[in-house]
Residue, then its C-alpha position, 0 to 999 in steps of 0.5 A: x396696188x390696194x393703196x393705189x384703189x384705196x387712194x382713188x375711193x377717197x379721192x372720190x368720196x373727198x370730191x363728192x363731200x366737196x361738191x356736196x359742201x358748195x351746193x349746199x353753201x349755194x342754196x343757203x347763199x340764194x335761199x338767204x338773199x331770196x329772204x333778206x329781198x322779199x323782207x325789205x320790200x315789205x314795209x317802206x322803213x325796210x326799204x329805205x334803209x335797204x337802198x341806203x338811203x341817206x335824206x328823205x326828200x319827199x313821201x307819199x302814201x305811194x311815193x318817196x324820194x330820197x338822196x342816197x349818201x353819194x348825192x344820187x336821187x331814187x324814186x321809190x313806188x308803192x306797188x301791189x302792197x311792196x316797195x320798189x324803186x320807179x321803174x323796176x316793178x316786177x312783171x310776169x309770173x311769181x319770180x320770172x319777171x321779165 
């Protein structure tokens, strides 16, 4: 009877550590993302490598082009000081976008 409750305490220590170990993996998973995206909408260097692009077509002080390496092209826009892709700017407020 002892070993039956000594078993069931463990197993739900052993689920709470469980539980425990993927929330923390998930927050530093999202927090870790959350930071890779913000940096690489900083500067257009930062950008262009993030979107992988393969052949700069043509830039602008506020405007890019440029061949990604399956021939695809995207438009990249300066807006509000970071780079985005034309037509994906954010709106709305702070990280609700809509």
């Amino acid at each position: 009877m002892a070993l039956v409750i000594l078993c069931m305490k463990l197993r739900k220590h052993v689920l709470l550590a469980a539980f425990l170990c993927i929330g923390l993996f998930a927050f530093f998973f999202i927090v870790k993302t959350i930071v890779q995206t913000n940096d690489a909408h900083t500067t257009f260097e930062k950008y262009y490598a993030f979107r992988g692009c393969a052949t700069l077509i043509a830039k602008t002080d506020t405007s890019a082009d440029c061949a990604l390496a399956n021939g695809n092209r995207i438009k990249m826009v300066l807006y509000q000081g970071k780079w985005y892709l034309d037509g994906d700017v954010p709106t709305g407020w702070g990280y609700f976008t809509f």
